[in-house]
N, C-alpha and C positions, 0 to 999 in steps of 0.2 A: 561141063555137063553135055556138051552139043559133041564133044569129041566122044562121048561114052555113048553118045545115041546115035551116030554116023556106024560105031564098031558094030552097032546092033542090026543087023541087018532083017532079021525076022521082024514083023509088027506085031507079033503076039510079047516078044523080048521087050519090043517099045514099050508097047500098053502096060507091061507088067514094071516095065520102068518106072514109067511116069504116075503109075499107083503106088506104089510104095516110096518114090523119092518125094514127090510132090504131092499128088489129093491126097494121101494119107495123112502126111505130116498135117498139112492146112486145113484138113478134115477136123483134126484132134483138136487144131488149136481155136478153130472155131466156136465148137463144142464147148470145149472150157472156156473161152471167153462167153458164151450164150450163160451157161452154167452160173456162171460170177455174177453176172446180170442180174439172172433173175433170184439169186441169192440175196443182191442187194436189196432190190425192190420186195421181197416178203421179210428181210428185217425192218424196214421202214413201213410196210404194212403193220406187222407187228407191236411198230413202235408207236405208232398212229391210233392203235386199236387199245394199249394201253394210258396214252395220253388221253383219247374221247369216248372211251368207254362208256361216258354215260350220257352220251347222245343215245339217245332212241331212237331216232335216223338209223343207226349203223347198224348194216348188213350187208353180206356178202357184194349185193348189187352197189349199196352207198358205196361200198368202199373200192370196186372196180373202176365205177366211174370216175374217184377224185383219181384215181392214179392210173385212169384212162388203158383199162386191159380189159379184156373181156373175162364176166363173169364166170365162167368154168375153164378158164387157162387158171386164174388167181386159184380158184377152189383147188383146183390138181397140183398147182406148184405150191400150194397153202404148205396139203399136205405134204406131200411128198421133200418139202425141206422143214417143217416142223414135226413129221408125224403125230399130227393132229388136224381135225377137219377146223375151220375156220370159225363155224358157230359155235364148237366146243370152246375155243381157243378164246373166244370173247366172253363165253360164258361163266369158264373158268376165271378170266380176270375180272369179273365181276362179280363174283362167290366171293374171291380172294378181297374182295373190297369191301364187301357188306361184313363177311366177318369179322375184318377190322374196324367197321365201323358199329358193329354190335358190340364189343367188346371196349372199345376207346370214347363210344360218343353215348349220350342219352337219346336219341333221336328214336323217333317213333320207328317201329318198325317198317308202315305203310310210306312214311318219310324218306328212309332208306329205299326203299323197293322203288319212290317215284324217283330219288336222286341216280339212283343209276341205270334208269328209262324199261324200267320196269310196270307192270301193273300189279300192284300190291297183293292181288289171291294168286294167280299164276309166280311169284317170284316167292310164296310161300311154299307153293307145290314145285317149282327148280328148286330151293335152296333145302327141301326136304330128301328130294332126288343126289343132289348132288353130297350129302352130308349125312343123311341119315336118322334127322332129325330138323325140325323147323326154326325158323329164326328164332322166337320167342324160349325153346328148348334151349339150343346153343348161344342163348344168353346166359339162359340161370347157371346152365352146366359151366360155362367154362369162368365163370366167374369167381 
């Protein structure tokens, strides 16, 4: 390499060298390894967010802190490798639990709403939002 940049006599030759042989390449590979990272760390948010979903603690904030990022870095790479915002993304796996728990268990509806850190008028009016009808409907109907 030292014998191709002796030949080079120009330092615009040089610069243009050492941009395309070397920052470029280690540019790239930076990147993708950055990339892979933070790949890792929002499936394990993910995983997180469906293992304790029914902490009522968790939000965006709780869950920055345990995995020590800042709150609107996780929000942006939430999205941006799930295409889904992160409230949604919990919320959703909490619709997906209550309706299995309407359907599988006898459990009071208000029951349900406290077990997965809900307040029982508000996760009437989510679960009405998200589905089109209310818990107590999408019991009788899908039964």
């Amino acid at each position: 390499m030292l014998e191709r940049i002796e030949r080079l006599l120009d330092i615009n030759q040089i610069q243009a060298f050492l941009y395309h042989h070397f920052l470029k390449p280690v540019s790239i590979l930076w990147q993708e390894n950055v990339a892979n990272s933070y790949s890792e760390m929002i499936q394990k948010v993910a995983e997180y967010i469906q293992s304790d979903f029914r902490n009522e603690q968790i939000s965006l904030e709780y869950v920055a802190d345990r995995f020590e990022v800042d709150p609107i870095f996780l929000s942006k790479e939430f999205k941006r490798a799930k295409q889904v915002n992160f409230i949604d993304y919990l919320t959703n796996v909490r619709i997906v639990e209550a309706k299995r728990q309407l359907l599988e268990t006898d459990h009071q509806i208000n029951e349900i709403a406290e077990n997965l850190g809900y307040n029982p008028s508000y996760f009437n009016r989510l679960f009405k939002k998200c589905t089109g009808m209310t818990p107590g409907q999408y019991r009788k109907g899908q039964s």
